[in-house]
Structure formats: structure tokens, C-alpha cells
RODO-2510 file (C-alpha; in nm, 4 decimals, decimal comma):
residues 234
     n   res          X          Y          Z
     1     x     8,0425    16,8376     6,5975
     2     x     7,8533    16,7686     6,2614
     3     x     7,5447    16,7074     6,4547
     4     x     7,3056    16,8145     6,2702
     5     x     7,5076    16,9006     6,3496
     6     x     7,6309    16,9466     6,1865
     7     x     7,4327    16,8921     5,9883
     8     x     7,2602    16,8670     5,9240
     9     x     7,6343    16,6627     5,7162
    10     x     7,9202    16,8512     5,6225
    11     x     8,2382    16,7806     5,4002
    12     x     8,0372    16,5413     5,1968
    13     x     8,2275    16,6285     4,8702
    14     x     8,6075    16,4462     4,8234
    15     x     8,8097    16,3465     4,5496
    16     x     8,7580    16,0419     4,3908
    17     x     8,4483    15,7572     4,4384
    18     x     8,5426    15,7041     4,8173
    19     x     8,6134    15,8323     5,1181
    20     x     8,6384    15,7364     5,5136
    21     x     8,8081    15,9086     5,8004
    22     x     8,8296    15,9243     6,1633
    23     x     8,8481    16,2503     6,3525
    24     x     8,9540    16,3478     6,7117
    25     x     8,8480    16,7043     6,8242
    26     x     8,9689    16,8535     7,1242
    27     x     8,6441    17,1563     7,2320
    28     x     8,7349    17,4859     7,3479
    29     x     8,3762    17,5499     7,4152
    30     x     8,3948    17,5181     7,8081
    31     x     8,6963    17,7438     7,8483
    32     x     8,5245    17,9841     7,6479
    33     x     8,1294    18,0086     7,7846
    34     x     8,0611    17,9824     8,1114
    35     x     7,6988    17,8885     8,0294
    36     x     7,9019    17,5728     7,8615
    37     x     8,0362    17,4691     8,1710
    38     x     8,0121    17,0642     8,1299
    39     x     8,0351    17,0401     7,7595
    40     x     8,2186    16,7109     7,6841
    41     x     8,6184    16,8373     7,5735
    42     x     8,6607    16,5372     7,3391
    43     x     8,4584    16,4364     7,0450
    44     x     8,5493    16,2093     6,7984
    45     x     8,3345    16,1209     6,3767
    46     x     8,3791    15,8622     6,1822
    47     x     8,2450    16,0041     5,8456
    48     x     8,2306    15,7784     5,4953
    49     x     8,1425    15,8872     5,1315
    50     x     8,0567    15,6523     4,8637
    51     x     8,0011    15,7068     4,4888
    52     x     7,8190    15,4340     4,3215
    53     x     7,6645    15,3707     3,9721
    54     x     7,2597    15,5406     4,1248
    55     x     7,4403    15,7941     4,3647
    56     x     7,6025    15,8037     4,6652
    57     x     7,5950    15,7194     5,0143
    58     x     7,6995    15,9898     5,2965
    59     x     7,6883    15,9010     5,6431
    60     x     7,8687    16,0614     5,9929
    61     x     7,9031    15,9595     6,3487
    62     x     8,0019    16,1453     6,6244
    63     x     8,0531    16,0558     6,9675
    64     x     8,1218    16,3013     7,2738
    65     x     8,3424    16,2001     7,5820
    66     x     8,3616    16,2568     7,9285
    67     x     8,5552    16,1537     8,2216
    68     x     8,2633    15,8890     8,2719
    69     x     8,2591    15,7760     7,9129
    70     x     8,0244    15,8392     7,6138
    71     x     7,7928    16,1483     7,7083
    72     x     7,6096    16,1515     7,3535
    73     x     7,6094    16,0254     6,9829
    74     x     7,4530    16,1662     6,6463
    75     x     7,4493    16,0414     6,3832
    76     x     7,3407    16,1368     6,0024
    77     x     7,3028    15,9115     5,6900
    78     x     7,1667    16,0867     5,3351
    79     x     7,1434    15,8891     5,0248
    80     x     7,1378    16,1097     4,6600
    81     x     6,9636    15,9464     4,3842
    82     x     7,0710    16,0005     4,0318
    83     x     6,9741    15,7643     3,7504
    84     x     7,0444    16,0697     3,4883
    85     x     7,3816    16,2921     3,3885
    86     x     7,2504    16,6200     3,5605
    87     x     7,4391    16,8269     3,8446
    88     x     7,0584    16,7452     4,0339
    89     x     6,9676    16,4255     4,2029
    90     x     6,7362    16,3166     4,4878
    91     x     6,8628    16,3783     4,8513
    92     x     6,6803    16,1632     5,1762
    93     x     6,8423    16,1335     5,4805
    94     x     6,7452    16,0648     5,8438
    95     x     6,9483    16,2057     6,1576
    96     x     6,8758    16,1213     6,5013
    97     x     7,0875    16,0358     6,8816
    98     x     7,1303    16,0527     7,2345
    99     x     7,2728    16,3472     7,4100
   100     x     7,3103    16,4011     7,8294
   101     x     7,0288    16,0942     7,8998
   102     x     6,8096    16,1744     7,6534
   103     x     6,6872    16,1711     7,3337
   104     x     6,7462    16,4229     6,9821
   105     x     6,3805    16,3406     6,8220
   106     x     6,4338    16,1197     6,5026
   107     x     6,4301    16,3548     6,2032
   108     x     6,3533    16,2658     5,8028
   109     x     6,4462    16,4922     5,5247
   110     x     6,3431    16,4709     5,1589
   111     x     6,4456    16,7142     4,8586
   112     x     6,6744    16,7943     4,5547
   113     x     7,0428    16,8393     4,5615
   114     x     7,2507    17,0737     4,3169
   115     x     7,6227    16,9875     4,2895
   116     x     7,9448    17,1728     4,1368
   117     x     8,2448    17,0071     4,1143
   118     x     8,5494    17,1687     3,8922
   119     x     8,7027    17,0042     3,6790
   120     x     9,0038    16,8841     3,8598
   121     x     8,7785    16,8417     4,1595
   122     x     8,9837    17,0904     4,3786
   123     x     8,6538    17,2597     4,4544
   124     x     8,3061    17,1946     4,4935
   125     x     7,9763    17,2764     4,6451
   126     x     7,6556    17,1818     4,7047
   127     x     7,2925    17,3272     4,8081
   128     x     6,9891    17,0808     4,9355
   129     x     6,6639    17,2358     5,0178
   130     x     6,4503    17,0023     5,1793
   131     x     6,1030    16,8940     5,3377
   132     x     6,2092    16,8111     5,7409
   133     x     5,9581    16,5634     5,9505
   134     x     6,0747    16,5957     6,3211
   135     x     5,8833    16,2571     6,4748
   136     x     5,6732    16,3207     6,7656
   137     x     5,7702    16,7494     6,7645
   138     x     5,4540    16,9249     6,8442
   139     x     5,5109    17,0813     6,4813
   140     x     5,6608    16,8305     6,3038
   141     x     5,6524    17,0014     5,9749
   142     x     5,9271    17,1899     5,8636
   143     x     6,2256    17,2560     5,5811
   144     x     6,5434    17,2635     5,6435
   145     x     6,8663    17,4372     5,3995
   146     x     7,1652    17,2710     5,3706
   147     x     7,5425    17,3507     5,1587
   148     x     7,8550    17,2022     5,2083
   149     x     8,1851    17,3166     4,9847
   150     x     8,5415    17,1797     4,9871
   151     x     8,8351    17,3749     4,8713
   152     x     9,1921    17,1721     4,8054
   153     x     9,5171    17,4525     4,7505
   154     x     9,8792    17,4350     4,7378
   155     x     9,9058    17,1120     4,5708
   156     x     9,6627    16,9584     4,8070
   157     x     9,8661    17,0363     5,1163
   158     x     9,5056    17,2241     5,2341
   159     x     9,2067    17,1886     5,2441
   160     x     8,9270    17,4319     5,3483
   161     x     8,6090    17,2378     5,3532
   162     x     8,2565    17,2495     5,5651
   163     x     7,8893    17,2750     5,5803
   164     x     7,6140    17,5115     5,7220
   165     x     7,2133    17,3985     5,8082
   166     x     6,9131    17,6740     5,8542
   167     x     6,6019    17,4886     5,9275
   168     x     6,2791    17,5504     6,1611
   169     x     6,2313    17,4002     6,4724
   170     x     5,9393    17,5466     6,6983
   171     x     6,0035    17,5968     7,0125
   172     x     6,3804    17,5036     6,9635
   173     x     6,5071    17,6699     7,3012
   174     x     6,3931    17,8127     7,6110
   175     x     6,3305    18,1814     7,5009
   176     x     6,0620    18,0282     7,2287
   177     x     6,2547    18,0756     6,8620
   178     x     6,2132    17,8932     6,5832
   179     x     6,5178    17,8916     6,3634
   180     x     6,7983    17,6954     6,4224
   181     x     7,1526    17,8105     6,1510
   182     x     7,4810    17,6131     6,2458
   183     x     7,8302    17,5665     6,0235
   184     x     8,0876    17,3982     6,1173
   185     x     8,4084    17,5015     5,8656
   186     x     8,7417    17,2896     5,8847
   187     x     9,0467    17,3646     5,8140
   188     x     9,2957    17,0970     5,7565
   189     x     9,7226    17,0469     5,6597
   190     x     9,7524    16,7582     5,4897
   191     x    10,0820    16,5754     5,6159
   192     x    10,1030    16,3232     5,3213
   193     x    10,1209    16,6031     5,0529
   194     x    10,4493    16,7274     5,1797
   195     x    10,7993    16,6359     5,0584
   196     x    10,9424    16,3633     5,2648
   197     x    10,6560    16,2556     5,4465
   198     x    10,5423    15,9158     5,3164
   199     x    10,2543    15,9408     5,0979
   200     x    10,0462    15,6384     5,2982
   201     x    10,0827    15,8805     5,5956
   202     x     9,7371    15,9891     5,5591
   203     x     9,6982    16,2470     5,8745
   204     x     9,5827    16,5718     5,9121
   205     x     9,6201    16,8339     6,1538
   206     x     9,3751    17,1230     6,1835
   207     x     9,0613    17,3162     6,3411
   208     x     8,7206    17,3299     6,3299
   209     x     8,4549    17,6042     6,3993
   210     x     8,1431    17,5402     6,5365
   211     x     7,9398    17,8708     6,3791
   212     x     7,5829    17,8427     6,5377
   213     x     7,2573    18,0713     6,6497
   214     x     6,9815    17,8897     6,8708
   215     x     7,1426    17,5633     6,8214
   216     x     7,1241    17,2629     7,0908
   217     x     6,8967    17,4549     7,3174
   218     x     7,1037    17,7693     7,3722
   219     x     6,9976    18,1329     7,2646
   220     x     7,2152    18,3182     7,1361
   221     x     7,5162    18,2757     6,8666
   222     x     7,8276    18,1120     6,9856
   223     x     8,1521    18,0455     6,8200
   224     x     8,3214    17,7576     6,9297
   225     x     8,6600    17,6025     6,8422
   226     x     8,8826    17,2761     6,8128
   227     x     9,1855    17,1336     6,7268
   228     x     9,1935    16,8610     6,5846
   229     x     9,3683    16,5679     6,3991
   230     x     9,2026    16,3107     6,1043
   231     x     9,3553    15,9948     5,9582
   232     x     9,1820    15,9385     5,5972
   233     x     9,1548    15,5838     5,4908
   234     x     9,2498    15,4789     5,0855
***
């Protein structure tokens, strides 16, 4: 899912100092591509945001099943830096994983985040462009663009939230391109906002969309989608 995916990290932005969650996605990917054929049907992230006093801490895991077990695993952890009171701070982050036996080659990413957040922190967004080092890529070199948003509606009963990644990667699938774009928007329902459901019952129900062109080796743009549930811990 947010392997960069996505990405590359993705609903980074939540109300209040904290948040963790667990996700289960269920992948329509197979039953829609035949050139998918394989594609693990389960994936499950564990995904954590943490404001502190310099900052915060993002990180995501995800983790794709098959019948066998655990196929793959990606994960992303970014660190802003912001000793000031300015909507900019400093963004690093490293990704890296395993996927089908081998190996995704370990990335590092420096550059300079902008952040909105209303005033109520229903809505938000962000944009990070950055320096990319891809270790041991015959053109290791590159930039990468990142955004992630987060919309909250209806009293909180929704939320609309999700991220998208352009970056170069030579070489980056068999017909020889060079730019990788993927987004992954979520939608979710959020059970604990609704009258007479207990407010500690922190599930959600929704989908996500995996948007992406030349991504994971393919050519091409694909548009691939889940169901899904997420429990969100206080």
C-alpha cells in the first residue's frame, strides 16, 4: 500500500499530537489485471504520528500476505525538524524493504516541508520537495515530490485523507522510463462518531485507491482498489 509507496508516506496529518493505527486491506488488484496475477490479496500498515516539542516523527509499515505467509514489507520513517513557529521545517526520511525474495534498494531523502492546517484542524495539507539518494542505483541521484492532505466532514463521521509521490528513478521498469507518480487516497466512516456507537469504538470501515504510472516495475497506469477496515489507537 503506502510503499513508497506509498510513499513515498501518506495520511501523515491527524488531529491532535498523536496518532497510531492498524490497517487491514483486502486488494482487488488480481481480479482486476491479469498482468497482476499473484499479487498478495491481503496487506496490512501499522502507521504512527508523533508531535513533539522539535517536530514530529512519521513512520509506516506494511506487510503483504500470501497463502505461504509474508511475501514483502516496506517500510518508511521521516522526521520534520522545526525549532521555529513557521508552517516550514526540515523533512529526512529513509524508506527501504523486501518484496517477492528480493530487495527495494535503501533510499534517503532530504528537503523542506510546507504545512496547512485550519484552524479546527478538519483539513490540512502538506508539500515536501526533496533531494532522493537511491543506494547502490546506477543513478543514484534524484528528487522526489511528495503531498499528503486530510479532510474530516460531517462531524468527523469522514474522513477523506491520502498522499501522492513523483520522483525519478532511471531505468525504473522494463520499457526504460524514468518517472515513477503513485497516490494512494482513503476514504474512511468513522464508527465511533455515530450516535450510539461507543465512543472508545475506534474502527473504521473504508477503501483505498492505489493511483500509480510506472510504479513497482510495471508500465503503464493502473488503478487499483481495497476495502478495508482501521482500528485507531488513543
Amino acid at each position: 500500500m503506502k510503499k513508497i509507496l506509498l510513499v513515498a508516506f501518506l495520511c501523515l496529518l491527524c488531529i491532535g499530537l498523536k496518532a497510531q493505527n492498524i490497517q487491514v486491506h483486502y486488494d482487488f488488484g488480481r481480479n482486476i489485471y491479469d498482468r497482476l496475477e499473484g499479487r498478495p490479496l491481503i496487506t496490512t500498515t501499522v502507521e504512527m504520528f508523533k508531535g513533539d516539542t522539535w517536530g514530529s516523527t512519521y513512520f509506516f509499515v506494511d506487510m503483504d500476505y500470501t497463502k505461504s505467509g509474508v511475501a514483502g514489507a516496506y517500510w518508511e520513517v521521516s522526521r520534520e525538524l522545526e525549532f521555529w513557529e513557521s508552517p516550514f521545517s526540515v523533512h529526512v526520511e529513509y524508506n527501504g524493504g523486501l518484496s517477492n525474495g528480493g530487495m527495494f534498494d535503501n533510499a534517503y531523502l532530504l528537503g523542506a516541508t510546507y504545512t496547512y492546517n485550519s484552524a479546527d484542524f478538519t483539513k490540512g495539507v502538506t508539500f515536501t520537495p526533496m533531494y532522493k539518494y537511491i543506494q547502490k542505483h546506477k543513478s543514484p541521484n534524484s528528487f522526489q515530490l511528495t503531498g499528503t492532505w486530510y479532510v474530516h466532514f460531517s462531524d468527523m463521521k469522514f474522513s477523506f485523507t491520502g498522499f501522492w509521490d513523483l520522483w525519478r528513478e532511471a531505468d525504473c521498469n522494463a520499457a526504460g522510463k524514468d518517472f515513477i507518480f503513485i497516490s494512494e487516497p482513503q476514504f474512511w466512516v468513522n464508527l465511533d462518531k455515530f450516535k450510539r456507537v461507543n465512543d472508545k469504538f475506534n474502527l473504521s470501515v473504508g477503501t483505498e485507491w492505489e493511483l500509480s504510472q510506472n510504479f513497482g516495475g510495471r508500465e503503464g497506469f493502473f488503478v487499483i482498489p481495497t476495502l478495508a477496515l482501521k482500528w485507531t489507537f488513543d
